[in-house]
KOLZA-929596 format. One record per residue (C-alpha): residue number from 1; x, y, z; residue in three letters. Coordinates in nm, 2 decimals. Layout:
# residues N
+-----+--------+--------+--------+------+
: pos :     px :     py :     pz : code :
+-----+--------+--------+--------+------+
: NUM :      X :      Y :      Z :  Ala :
...
+-----+--------+--------+--------+------+
//
This chain:
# residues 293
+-----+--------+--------+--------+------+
: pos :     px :     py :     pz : code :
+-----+--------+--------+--------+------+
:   1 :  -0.58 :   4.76 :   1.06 :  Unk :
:   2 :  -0.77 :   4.87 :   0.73 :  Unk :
:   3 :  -1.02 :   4.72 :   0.49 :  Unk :
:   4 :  -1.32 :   4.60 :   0.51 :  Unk :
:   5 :  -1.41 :   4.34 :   0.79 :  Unk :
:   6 :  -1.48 :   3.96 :   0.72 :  Unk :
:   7 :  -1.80 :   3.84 :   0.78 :  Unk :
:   8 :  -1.86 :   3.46 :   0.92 :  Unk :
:   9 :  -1.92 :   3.21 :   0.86 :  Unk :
:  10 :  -1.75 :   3.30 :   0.55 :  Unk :
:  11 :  -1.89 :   3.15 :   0.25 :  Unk :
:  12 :  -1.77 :   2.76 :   0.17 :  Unk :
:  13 :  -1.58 :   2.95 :  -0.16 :  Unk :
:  14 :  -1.36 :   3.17 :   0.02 :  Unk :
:  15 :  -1.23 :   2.84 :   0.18 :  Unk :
:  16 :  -1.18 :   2.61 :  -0.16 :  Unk :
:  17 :  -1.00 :   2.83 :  -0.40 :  Unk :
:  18 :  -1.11 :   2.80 :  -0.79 :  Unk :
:  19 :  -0.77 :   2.67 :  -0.84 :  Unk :
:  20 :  -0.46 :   2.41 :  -0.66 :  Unk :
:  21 :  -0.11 :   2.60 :  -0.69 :  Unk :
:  22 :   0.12 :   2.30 :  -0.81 :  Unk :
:  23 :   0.45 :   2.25 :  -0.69 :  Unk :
:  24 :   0.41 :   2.54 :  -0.38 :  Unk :
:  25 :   0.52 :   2.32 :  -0.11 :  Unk :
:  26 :   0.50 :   1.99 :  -0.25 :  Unk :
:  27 :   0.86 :   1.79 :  -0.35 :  Unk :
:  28 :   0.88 :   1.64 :  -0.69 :  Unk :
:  29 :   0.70 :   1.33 :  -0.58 :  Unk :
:  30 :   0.40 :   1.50 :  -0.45 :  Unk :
:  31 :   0.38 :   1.68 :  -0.78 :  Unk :
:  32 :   0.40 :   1.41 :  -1.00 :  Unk :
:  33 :   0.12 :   1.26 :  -0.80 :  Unk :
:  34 :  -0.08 :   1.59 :  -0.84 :  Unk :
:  35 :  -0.10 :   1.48 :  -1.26 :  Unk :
:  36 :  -0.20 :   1.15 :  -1.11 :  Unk :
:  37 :  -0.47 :   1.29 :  -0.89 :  Unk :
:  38 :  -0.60 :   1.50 :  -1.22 :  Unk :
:  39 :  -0.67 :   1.16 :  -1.44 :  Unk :
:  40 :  -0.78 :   0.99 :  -1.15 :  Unk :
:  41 :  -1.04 :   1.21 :  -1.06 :  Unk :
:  42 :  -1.15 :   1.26 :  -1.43 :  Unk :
:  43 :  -1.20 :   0.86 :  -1.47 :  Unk :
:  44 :  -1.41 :   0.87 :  -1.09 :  Unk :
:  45 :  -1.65 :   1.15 :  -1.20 :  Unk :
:  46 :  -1.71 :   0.98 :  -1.58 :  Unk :
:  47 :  -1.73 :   0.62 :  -1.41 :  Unk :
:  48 :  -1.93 :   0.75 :  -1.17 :  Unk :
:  49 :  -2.16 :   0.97 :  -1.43 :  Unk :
:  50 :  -2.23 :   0.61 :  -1.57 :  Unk :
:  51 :  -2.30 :   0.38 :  -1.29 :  Unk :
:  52 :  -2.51 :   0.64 :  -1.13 :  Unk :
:  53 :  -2.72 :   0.64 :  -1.44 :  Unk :
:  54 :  -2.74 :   0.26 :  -1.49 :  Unk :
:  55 :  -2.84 :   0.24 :  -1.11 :  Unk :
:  56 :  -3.16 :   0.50 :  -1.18 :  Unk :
:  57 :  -3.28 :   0.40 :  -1.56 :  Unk :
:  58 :  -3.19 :   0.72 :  -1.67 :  Unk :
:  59 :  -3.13 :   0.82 :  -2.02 :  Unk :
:  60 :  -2.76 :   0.91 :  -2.07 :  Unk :
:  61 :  -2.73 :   1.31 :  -2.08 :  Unk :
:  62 :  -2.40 :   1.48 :  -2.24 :  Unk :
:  63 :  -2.10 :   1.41 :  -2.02 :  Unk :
:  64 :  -1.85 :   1.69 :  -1.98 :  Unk :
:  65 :  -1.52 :   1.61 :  -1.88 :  Unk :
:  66 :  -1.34 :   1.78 :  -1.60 :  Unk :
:  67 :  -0.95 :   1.80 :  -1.57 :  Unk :
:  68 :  -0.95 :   1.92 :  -1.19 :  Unk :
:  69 :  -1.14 :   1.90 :  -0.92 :  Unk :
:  70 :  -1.48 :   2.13 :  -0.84 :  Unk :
:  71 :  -1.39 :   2.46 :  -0.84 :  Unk :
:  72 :  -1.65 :   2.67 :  -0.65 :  Unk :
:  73 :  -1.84 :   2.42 :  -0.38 :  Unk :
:  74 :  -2.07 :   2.78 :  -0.35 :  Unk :
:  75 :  -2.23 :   2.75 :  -0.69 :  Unk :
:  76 :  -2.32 :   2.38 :  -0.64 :  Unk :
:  77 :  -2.64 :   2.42 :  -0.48 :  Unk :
:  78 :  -2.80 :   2.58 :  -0.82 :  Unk :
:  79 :  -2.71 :   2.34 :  -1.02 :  Unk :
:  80 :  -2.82 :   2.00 :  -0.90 :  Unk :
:  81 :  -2.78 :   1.80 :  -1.27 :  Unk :
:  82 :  -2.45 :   1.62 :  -1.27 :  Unk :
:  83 :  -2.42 :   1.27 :  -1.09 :  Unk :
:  84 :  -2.19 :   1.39 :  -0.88 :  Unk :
:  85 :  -2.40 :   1.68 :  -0.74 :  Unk :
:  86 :  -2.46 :   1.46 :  -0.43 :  Unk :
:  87 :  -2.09 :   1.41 :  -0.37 :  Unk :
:  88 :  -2.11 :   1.80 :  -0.40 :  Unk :
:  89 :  -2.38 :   1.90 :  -0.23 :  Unk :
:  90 :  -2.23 :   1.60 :   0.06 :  Unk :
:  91 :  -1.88 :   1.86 :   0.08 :  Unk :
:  92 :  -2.13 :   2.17 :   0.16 :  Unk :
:  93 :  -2.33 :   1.98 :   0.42 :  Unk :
:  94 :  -1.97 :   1.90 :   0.57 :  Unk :
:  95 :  -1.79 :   2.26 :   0.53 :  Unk :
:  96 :  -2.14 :   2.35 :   0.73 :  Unk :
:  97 :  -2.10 :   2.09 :   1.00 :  Unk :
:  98 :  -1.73 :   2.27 :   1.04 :  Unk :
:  99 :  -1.52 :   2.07 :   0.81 :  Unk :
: 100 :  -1.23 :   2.33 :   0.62 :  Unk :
: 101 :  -0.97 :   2.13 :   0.50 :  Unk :
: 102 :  -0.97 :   2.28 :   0.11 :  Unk :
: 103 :  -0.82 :   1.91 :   0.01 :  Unk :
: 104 :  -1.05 :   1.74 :   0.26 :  Unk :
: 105 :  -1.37 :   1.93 :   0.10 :  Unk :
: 106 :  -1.22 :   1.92 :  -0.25 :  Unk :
: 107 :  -1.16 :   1.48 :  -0.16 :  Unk :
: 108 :  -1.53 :   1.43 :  -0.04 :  Unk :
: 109 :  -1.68 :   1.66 :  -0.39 :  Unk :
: 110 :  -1.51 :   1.42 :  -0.61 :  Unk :
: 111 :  -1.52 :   1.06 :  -0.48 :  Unk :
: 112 :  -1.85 :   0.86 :  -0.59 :  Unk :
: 113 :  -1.96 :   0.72 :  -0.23 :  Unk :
: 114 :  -2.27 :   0.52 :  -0.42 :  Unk :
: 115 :  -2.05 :   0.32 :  -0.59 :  Unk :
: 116 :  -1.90 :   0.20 :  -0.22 :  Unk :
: 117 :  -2.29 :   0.08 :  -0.14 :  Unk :
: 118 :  -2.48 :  -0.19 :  -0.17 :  Unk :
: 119 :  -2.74 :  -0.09 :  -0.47 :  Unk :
: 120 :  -3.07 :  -0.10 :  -0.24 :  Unk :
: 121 :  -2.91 :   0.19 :  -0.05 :  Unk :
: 122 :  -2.74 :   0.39 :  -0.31 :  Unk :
: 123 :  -3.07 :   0.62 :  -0.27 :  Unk :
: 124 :  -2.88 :   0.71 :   0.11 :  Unk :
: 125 :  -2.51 :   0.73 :  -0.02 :  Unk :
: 126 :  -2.49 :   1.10 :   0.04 :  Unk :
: 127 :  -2.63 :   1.12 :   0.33 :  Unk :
: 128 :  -2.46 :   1.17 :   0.66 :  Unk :
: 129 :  -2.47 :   0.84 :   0.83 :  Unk :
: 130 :  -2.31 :   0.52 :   0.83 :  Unk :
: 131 :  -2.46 :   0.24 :   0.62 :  Unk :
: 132 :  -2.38 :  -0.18 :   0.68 :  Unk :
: 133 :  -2.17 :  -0.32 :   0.42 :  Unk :
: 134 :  -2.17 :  -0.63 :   0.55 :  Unk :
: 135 :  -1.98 :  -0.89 :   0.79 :  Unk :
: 136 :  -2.08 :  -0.67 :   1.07 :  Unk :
: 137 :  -1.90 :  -0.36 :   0.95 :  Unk :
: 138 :  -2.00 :  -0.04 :   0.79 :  Unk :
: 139 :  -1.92 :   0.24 :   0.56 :  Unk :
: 140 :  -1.80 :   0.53 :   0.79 :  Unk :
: 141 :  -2.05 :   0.84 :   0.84 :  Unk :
: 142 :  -1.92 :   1.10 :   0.63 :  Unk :
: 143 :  -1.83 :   1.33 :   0.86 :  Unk :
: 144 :  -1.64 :   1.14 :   1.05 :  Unk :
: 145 :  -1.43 :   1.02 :   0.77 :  Unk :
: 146 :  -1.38 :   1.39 :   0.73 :  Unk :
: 147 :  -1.32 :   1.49 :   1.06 :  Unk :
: 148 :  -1.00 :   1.18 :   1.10 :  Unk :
: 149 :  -0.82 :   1.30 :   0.75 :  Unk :
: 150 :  -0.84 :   1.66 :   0.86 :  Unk :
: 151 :  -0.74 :   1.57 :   1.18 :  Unk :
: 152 :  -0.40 :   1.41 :   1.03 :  Unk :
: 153 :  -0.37 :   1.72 :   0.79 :  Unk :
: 154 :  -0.32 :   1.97 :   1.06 :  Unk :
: 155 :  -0.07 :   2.27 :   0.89 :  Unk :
: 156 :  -0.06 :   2.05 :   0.58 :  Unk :
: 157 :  -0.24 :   2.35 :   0.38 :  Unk :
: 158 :  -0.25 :   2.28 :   0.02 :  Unk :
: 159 :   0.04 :   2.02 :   0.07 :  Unk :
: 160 :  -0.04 :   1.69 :   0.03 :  Unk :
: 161 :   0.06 :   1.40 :   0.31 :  Unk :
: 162 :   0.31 :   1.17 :   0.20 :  Unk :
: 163 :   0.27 :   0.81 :   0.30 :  Unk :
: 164 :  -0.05 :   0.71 :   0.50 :  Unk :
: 165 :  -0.19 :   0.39 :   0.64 :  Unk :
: 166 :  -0.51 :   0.28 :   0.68 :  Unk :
: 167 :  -0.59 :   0.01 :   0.92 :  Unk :
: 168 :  -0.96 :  -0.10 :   0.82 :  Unk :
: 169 :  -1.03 :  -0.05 :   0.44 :  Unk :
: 170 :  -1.41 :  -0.18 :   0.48 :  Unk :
: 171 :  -1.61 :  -0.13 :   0.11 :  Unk :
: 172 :  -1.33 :   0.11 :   0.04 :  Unk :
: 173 :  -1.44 :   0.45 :   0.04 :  Unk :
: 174 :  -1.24 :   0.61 :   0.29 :  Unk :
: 175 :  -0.92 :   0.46 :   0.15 :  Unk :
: 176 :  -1.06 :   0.66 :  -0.18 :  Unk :
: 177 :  -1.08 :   1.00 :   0.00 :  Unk :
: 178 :  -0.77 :   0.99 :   0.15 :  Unk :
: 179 :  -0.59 :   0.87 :  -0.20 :  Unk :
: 180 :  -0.68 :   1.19 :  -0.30 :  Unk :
: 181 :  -0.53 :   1.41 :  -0.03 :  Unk :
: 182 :  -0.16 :   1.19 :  -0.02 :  Unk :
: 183 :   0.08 :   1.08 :  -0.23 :  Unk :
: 184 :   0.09 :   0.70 :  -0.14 :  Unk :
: 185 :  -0.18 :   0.52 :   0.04 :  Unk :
: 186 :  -0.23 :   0.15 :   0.21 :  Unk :
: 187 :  -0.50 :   0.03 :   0.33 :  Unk :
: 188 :  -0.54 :  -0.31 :   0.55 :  Unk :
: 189 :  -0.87 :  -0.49 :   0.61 :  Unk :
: 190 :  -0.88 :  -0.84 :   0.81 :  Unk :
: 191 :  -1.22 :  -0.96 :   0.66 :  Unk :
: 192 :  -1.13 :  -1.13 :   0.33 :  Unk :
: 193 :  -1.48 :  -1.05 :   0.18 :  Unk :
: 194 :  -1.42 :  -0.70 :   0.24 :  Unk :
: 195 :  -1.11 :  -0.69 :   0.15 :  Unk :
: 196 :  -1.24 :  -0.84 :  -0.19 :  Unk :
: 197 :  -1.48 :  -0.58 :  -0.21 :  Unk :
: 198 :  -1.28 :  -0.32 :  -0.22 :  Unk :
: 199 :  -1.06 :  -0.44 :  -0.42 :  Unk :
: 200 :  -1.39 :  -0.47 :  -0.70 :  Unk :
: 201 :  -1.49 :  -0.15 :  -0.61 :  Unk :
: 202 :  -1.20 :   0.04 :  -0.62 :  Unk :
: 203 :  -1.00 :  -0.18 :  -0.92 :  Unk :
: 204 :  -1.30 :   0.05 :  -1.16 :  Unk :
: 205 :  -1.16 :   0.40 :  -1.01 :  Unk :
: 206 :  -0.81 :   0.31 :  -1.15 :  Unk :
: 207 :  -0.67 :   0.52 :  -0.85 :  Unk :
: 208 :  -0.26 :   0.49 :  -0.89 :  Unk :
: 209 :  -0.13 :   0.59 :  -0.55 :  Unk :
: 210 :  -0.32 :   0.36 :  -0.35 :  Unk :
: 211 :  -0.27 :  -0.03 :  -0.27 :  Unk :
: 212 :  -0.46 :  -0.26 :  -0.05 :  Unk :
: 213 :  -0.34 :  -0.53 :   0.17 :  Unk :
: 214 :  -0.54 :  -0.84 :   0.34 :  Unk :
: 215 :  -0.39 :  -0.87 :   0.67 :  Unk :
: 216 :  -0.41 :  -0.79 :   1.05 :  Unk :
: 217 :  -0.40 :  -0.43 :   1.08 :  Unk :
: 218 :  -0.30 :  -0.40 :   1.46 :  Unk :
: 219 :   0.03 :  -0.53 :   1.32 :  Unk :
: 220 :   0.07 :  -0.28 :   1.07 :  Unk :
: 221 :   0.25 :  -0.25 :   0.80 :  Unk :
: 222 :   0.64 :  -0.21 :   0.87 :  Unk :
: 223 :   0.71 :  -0.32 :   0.53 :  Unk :
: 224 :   0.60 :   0.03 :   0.41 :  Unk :
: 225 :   0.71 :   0.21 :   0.73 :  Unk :
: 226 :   0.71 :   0.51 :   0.85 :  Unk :
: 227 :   0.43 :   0.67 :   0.75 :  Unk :
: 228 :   0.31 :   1.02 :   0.75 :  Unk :
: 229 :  -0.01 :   0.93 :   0.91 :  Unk :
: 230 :  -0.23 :   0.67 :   1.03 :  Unk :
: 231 :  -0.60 :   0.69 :   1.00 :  Unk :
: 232 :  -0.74 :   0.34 :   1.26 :  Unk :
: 233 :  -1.12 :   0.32 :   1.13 :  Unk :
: 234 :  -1.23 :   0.04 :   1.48 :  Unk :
: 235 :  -1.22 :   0.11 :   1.76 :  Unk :
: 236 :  -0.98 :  -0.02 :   2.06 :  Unk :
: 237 :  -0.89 :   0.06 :   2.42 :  Unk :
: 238 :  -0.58 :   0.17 :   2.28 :  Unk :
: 239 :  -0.36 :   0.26 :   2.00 :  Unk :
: 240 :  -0.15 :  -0.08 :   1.95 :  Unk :
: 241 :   0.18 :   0.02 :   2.04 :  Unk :
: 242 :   0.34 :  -0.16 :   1.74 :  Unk :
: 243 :   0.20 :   0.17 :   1.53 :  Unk :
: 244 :   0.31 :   0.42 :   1.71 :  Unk :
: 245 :   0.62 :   0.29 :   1.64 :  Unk :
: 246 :   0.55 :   0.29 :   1.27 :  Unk :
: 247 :   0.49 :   0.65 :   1.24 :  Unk :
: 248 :   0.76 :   0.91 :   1.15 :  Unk :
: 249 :   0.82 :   1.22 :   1.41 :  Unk :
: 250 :   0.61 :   1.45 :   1.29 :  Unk :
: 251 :   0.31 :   1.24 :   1.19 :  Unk :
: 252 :  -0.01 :   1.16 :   1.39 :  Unk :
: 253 :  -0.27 :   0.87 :   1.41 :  Unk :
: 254 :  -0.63 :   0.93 :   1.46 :  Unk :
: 255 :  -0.78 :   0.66 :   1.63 :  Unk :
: 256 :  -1.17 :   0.57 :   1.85 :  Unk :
: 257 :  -1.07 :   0.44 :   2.17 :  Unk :
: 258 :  -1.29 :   0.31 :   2.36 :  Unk :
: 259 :  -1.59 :   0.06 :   2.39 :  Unk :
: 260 :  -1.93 :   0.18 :   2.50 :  Unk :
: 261 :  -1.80 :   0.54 :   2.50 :  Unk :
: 262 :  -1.60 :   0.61 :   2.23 :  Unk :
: 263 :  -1.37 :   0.88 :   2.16 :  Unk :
: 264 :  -1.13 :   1.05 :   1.88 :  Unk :
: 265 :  -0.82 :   1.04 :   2.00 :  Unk :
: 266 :  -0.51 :   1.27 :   1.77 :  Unk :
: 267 :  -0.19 :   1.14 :   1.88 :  Unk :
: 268 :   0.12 :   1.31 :   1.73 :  Unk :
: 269 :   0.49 :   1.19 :   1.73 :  Unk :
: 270 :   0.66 :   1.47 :   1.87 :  Unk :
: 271 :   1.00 :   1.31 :   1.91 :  Unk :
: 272 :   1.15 :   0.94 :   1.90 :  Unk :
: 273 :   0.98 :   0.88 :   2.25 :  Unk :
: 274 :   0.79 :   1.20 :   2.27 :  Unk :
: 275 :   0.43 :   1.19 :   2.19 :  Unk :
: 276 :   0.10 :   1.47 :   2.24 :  Unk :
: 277 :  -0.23 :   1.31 :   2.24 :  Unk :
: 278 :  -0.58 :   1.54 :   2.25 :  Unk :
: 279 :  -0.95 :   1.40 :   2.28 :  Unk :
: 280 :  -1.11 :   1.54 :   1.94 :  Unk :
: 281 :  -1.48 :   1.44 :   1.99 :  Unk :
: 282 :  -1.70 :   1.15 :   2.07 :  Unk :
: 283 :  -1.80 :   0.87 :   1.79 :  Unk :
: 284 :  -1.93 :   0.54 :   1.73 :  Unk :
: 285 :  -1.71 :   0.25 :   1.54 :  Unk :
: 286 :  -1.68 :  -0.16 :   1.52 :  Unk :
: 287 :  -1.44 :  -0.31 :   1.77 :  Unk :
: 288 :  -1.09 :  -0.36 :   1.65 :  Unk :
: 289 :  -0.98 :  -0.71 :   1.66 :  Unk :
: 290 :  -0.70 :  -0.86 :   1.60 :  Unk :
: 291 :  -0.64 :  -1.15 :   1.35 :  Unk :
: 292 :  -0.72 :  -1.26 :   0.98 :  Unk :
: 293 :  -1.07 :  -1.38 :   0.87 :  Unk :
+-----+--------+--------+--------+------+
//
């Protein structure tokens, strides 16, 4: 071999290209949700520009729209101005941690996780931790919401999934994330409040390629069956069965099994009874339990 050797870690901007390659990989669908995506993304950064200022008192500074997502995570450190430099600044910490899915990073740079918070914590939205929304449940630590949707991305490159389900939509940021690396997304919460909540929080973002259900997630949703991939954000002795069967061959659910020790565990459909499961990692979630409330 010839050429200069790579150096590592290679920098966060040799993993995020300045630019997405439309329509490499990605059926007709896909790309029609990729203009989606664009104005979606646009409205989160301006909406977020705006609540972020109302939350601090400050004076309204010049907004610059953006037609894409950031293009160079690398130069974000110097320039700490915009409102959204903590979602930024949130994707370095992560692509440091070991996160390098580019649409993962890209997902996390864009989505406004203060507006998912209550407004006496919005001070702690970017950092790395979980935070209570509620009920007894709480906005996932950003890493791990990282961690799952990369997880269920595996070989997906620049391609975007097709048809996920979410089984636990909480305050609704990880449904948020993931609407921005698929082309449809549902997402299921049991709690009504919550379920409410999300609904409020995310109605504002005007995301198109996601919908929200109140129900009991350890049915599913067989309605909307099969789905690409299933991202189960509680955690349970097992995968209910009744999913696995909802996912195409090919796809793969992330789920925390477990109760006082709990694991990742990345389960993919091989074949119409064939199934490969790994143990990712250790981590900490709410029970899942069945029923409506």
């Amino acid at each position: 071999m010839s050429g200069k050797p790579k150096h590592f870690p290679l920098p966060l901007s040799s993993v995020i290209g300045a630019k997405r390659h439309k329509g490499v990989g990605v059926d007709a669908a896909r790309a029609r949700h990729s203009q989606k995506e664009i104005s979606s993304q646009t409205a989160i950064q301006n909406l977020a520009q705006r609540r972020l200022y109302e939350k601090t008192g400050h004076e309204k500074q010049e907004q610059k729209s953006t037609s894409h997502v950031v293009s160079s995570f690398g130069s974000g450190a110097k320039n700490r101005s915009s409102p959204l430099s903590g979602a930024v600044a949130l994707a370095e910490k992560l692509f440091a941690q070991g996160i390098r899915d580019p649409l993962v990073l890209r997902a996390i740079s864009v989505v406004p996780r203060h507006l998912f918070v209550a407004s006496g914590l919005y001070r702690q939205a970017y950092a790395d931790t979980s935070l209570p929304i509620g009920h007894h449940q709480t906005i996932s630590r950003p890493y791990t919401v990282a961690r799952m949707i990369e997880a269920v991305r595996v070989d997906q490159g620049e391609n975007l999934l097709g048809r996920v389900l979410e089984i636990g939509t909480g305050c609704g940021y990880q449904a948020a994330v993931l609407a921005q690396v698929a082309g449809e997304v549902y997402s299921i919460e049991r709690i009504k409040a919550l379920h409410e909540l999300a609904r409020q929080n995310l109605r504002q973002l005007r995301i198109p390629n996601l919908r929200l259900h109140y129900g009991d997630g350890m049915l599913g949703l067989p309605e909307a069956a099969p789905f690409d991939a299933i991202v189960i954000a509680a955690a349970g002795l097992e995968v209910p069965q009744v999913l696995f069967g909802q996912l195409q061959v090919g796809g793969s659910v992330i789920a925390p099994v477990g109760t006082n020790r709990q694991e990742l565990q990345l389960t993919k459909r091989t074949g119409r009874n064939e199934w490969q499961s790994v143990i990712l990692e250790e981590c900490h979630f709410v029970p899942l339990l069945e029923g409506i409330i």
